[in-house]
Backbone as a chain_set.jsonl record, in Angstrom:
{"seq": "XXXXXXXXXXXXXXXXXXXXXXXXXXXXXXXXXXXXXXXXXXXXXXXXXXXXXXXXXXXXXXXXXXXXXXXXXXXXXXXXXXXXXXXXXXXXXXXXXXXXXXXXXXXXXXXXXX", "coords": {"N": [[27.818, -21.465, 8.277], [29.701, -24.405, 7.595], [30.58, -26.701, 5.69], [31.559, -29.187, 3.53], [32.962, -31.548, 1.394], [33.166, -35.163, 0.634], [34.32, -38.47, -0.693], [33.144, -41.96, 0.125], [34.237, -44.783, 0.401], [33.392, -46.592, -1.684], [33.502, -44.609, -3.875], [31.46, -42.851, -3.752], [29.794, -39.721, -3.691], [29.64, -37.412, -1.431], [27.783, -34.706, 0.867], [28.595, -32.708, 3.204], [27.277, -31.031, 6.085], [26.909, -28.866, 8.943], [24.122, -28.447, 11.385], [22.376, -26.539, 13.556], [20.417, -25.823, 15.819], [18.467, -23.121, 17.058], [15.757, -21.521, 17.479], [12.407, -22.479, 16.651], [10.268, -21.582, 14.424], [7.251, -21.561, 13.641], [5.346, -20.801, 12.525], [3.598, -19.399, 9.671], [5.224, -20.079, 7.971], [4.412, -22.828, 6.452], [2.687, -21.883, 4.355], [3.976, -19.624, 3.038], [5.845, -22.259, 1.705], [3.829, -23.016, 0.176], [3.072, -21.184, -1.582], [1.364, -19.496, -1.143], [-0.463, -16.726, -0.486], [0.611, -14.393, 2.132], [-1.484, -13.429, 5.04], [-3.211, -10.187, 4.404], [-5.428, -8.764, 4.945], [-7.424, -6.994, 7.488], [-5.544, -6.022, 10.815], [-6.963, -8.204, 13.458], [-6.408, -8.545, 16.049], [-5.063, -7.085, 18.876], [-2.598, -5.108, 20.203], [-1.389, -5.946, 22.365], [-2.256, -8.844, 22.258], [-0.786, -9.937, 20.674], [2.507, -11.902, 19.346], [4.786, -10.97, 21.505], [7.654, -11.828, 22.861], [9.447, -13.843, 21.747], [9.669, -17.384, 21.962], [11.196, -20.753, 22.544], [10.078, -22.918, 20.447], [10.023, -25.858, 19.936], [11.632, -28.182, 21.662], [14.744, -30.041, 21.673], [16.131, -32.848, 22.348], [19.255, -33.502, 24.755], [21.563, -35.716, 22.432], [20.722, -33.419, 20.429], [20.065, -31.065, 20.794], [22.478, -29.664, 21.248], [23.789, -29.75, 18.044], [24.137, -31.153, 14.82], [25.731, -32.99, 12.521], [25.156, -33.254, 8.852], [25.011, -35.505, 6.195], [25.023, -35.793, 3.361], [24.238, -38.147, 0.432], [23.533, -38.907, -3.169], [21.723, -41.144, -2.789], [21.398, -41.471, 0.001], [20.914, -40.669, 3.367], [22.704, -39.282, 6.351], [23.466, -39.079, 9.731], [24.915, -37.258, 12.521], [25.47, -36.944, 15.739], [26.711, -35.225, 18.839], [27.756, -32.401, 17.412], [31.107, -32.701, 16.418], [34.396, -31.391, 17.641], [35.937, -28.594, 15.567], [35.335, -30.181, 13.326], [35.793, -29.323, 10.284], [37.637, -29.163, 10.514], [38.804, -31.463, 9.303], [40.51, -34.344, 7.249], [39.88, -36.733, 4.41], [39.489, -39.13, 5.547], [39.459, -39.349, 7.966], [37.231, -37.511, 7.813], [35.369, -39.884, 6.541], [35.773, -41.908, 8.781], [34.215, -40.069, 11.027], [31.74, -40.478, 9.228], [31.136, -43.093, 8.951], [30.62, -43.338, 11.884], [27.521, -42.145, 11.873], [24.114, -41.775, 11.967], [21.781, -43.235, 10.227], [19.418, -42.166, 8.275], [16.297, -42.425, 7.93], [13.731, -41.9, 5.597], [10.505, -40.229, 6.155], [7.759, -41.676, 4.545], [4.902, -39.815, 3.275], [1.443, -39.76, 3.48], [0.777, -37.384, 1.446], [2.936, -37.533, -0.167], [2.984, -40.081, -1.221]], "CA": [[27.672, -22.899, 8.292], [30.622, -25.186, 7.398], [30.086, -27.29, 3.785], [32.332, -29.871, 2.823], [32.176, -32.656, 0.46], [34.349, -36.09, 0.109], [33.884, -39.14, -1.522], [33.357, -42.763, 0.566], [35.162, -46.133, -0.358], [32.69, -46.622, -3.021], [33.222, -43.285, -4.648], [30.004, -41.802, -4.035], [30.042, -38.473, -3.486], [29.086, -36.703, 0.022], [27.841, -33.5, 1.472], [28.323, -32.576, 4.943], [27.012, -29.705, 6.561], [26.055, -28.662, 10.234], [22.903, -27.791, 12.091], [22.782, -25.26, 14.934], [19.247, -24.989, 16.288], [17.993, -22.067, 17.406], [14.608, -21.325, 17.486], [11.982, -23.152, 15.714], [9.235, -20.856, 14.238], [6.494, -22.336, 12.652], [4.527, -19.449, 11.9], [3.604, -18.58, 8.259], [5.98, -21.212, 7.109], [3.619, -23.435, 5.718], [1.905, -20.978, 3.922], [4.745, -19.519, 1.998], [6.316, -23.022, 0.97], [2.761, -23.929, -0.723], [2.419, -20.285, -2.774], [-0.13, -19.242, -0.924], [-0.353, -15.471, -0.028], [0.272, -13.666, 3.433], [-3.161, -12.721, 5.019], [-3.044, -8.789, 3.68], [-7.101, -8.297, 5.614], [-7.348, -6.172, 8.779], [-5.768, -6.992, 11.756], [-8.206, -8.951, 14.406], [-6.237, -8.904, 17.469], [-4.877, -5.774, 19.432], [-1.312, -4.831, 20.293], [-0.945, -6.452, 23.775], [-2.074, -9.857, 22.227], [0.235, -10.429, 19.614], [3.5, -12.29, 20.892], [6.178, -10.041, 21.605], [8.597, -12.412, 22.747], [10.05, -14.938, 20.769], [9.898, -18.513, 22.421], [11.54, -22.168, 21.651], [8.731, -23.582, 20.508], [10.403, -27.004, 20.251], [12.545, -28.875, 22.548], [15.224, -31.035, 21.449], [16.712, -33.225, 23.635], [20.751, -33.61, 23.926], [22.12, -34.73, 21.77], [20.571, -33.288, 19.044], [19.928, -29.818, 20.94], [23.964, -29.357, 20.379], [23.343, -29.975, 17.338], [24.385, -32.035, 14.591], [26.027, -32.865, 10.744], [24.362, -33.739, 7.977], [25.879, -36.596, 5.623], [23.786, -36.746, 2.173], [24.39, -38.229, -0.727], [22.078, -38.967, -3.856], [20.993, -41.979, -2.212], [21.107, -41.642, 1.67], [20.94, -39.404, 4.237], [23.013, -39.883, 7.59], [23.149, -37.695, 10.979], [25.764, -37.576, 13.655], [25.171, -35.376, 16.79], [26.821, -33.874, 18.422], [28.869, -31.748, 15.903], [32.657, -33.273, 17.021], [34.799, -30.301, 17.666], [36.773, -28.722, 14.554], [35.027, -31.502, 12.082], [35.559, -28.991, 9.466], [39.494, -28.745, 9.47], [39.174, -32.578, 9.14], [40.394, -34.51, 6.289], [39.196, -37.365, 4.02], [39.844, -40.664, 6.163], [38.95, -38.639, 9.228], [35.525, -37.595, 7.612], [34.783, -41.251, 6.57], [35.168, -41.607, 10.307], [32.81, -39.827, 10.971], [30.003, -40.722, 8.046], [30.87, -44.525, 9.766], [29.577, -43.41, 12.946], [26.534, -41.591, 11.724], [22.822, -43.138, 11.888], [21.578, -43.817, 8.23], [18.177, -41.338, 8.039], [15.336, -43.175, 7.052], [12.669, -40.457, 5.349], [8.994, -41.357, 6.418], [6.539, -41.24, 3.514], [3.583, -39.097, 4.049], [0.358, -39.266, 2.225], [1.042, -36.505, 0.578], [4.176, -37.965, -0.929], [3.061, -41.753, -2.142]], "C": [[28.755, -23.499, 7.409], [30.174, -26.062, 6.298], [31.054, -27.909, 3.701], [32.025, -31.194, 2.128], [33.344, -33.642, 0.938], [33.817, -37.132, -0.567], [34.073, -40.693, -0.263], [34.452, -43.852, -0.436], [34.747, -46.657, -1.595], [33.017, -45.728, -4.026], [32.31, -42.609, -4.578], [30.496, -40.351, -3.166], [28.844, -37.892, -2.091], [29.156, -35.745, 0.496], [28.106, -33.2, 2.525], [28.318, -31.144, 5.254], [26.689, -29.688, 8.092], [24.555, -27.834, 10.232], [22.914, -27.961, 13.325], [21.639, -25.167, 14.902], [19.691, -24.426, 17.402], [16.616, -21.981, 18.107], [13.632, -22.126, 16.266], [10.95, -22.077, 15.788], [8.159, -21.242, 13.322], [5.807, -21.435, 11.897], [4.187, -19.101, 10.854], [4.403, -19.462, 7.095], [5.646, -21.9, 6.242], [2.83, -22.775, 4.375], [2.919, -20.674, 2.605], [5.479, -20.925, 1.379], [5.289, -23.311, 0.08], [2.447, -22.585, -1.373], [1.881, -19.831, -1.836], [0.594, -17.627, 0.159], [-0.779, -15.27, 1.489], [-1.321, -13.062, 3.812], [-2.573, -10.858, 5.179], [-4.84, -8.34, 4.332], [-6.251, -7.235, 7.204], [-6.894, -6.793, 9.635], [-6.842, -6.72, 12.657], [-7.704, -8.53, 15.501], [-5.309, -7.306, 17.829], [-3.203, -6.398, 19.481], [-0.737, -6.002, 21.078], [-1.148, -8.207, 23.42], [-1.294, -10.226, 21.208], [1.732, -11.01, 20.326], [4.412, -11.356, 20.553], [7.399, -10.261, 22.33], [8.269, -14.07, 22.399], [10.603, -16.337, 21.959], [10.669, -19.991, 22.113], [10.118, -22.452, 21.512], [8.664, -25.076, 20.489], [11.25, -27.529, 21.028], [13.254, -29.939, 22.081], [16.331, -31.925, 22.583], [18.153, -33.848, 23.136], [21.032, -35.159, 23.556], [22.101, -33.711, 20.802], [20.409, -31.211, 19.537], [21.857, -29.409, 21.037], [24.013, -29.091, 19.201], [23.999, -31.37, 16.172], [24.759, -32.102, 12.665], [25.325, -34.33, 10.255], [25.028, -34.504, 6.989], [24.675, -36.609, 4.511], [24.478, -37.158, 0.9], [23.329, -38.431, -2.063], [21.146, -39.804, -3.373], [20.393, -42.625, -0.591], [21.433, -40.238, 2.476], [21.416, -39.749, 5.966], [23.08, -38.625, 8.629], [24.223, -37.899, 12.381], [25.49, -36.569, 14.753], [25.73, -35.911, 18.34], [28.012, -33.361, 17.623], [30.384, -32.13, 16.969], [33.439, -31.544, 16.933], [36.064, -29.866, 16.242], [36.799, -29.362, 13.29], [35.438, -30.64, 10.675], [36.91, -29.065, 8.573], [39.884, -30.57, 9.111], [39.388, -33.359, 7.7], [39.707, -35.545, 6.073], [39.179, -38.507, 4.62], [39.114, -39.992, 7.68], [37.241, -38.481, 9.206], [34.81, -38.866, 7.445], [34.85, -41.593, 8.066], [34.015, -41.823, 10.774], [31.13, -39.863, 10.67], [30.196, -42.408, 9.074], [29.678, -44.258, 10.793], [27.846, -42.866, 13.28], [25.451, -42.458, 11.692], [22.45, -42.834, 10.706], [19.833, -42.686, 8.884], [16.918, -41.874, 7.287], [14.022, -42.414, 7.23], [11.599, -41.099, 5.683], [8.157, -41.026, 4.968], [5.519, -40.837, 3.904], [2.677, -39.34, 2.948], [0.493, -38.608, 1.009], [1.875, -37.277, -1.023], [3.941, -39.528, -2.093], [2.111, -41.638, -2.975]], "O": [[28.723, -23.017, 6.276], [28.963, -25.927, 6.127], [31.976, -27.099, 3.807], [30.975, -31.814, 2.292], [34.333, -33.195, 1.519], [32.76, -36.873, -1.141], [35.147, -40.646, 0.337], [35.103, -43.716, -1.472], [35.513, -47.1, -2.45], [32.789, -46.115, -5.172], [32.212, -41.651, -5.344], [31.335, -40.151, -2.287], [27.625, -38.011, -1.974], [30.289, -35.366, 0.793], [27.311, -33.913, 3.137], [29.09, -30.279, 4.84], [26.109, -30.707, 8.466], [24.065, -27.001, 9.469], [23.234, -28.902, 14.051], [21.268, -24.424, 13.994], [20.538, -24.683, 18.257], [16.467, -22.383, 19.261], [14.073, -22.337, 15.136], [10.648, -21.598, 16.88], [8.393, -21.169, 12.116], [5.772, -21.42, 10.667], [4.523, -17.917, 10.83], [4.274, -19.516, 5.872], [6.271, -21.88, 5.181], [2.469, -23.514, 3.458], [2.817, -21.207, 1.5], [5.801, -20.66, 0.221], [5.668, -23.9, -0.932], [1.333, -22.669, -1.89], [3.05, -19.65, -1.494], [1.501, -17.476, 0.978], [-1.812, -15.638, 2.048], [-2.085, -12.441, 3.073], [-1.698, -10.463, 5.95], [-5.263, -7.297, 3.833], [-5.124, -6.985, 7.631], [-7.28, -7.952, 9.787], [-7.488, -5.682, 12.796], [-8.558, -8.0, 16.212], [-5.001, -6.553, 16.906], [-2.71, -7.455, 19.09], [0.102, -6.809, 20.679], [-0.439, -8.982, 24.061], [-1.434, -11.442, 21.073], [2.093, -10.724, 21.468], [4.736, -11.027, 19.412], [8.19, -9.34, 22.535], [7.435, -14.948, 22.623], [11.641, -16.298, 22.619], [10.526, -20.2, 20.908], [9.215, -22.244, 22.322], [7.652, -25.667, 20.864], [12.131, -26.682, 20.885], [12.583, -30.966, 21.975], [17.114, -31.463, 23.413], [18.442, -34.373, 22.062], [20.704, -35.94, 24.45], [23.108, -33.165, 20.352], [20.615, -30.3, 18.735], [21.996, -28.293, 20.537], [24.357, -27.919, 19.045], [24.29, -32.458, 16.669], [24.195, -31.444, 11.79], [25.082, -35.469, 10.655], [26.103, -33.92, 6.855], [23.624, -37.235, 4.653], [25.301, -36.394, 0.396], [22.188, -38.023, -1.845], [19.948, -39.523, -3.397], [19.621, -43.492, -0.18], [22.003, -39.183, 2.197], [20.656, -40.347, 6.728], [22.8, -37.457, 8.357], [24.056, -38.854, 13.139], [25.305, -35.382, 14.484], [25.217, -36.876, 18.907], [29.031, -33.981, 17.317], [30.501, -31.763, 18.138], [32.983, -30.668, 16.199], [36.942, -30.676, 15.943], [37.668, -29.316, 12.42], [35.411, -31.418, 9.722], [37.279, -29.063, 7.399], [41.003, -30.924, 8.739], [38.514, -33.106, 6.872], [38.88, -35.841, 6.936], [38.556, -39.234, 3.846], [38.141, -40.529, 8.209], [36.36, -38.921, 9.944], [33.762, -39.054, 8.064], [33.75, -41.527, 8.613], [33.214, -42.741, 10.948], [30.065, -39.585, 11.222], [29.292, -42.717, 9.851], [28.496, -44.604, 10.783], [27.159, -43.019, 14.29], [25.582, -43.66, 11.462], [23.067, -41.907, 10.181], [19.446, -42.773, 10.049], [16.704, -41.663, 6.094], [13.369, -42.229, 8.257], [11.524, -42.325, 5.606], [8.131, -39.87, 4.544], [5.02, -41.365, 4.898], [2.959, -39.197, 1.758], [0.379, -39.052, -0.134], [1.581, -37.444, -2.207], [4.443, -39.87, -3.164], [1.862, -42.555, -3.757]]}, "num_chains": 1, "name": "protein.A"}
């Protein structure tokens, strides 16, 4: 994955990275971000039902299934998709560009969070 930084007209400082989905796996995910231990009990279910191939489990629709770079800084978060070809050998006037044409990322607040 490709990483570069620059700085806008302001000076603020900016990350940019790509994302390449794949596969989305939800599986167990939840579990390990909150601590919380693998089930370690017997297994329940036999051989034949367990999955033994690996599915999308999400669908993104183009453009974003291309995929797409990530623009953050401390205070915003922007998204362009699809990844422009070569964005990486690009320089600093070129990348502002780019952060222009990006959509601004506006996080949702969850319960959890407020």
């Amino acid at each position: 994955m490709p990483y570069r930084t620059f700085a806008d007209e302001q000076g603020r400082s900016w990350e940019i990275w790509d994302v390449r989905p794949e596969r989305v796996e939800r599986r167990g995910v939840e579990r390990r971000q909150h601590g919380e231990e693998p089930w370690a009990g017997p297994e329940r279910r036999v051989a034949d039902e367990r999955r033994q191939d690996r599915q999308v489990r999400m669908r993104l629709d183009y453009p974003l299934s291309e995929g797409w770079l990530v623009f953050k800084s401390d205070e915003e978060k922007r998204r362009l998709a699809p990844i422009p070809p070569d964005w990486d050998r690009l320089r600093g006037q070129e990348l502002r560009e780019l952060w222009r044409k990006a959509d601004v990322i506006v996080e949702r607040i969850t319960e959890r969070s407020a």
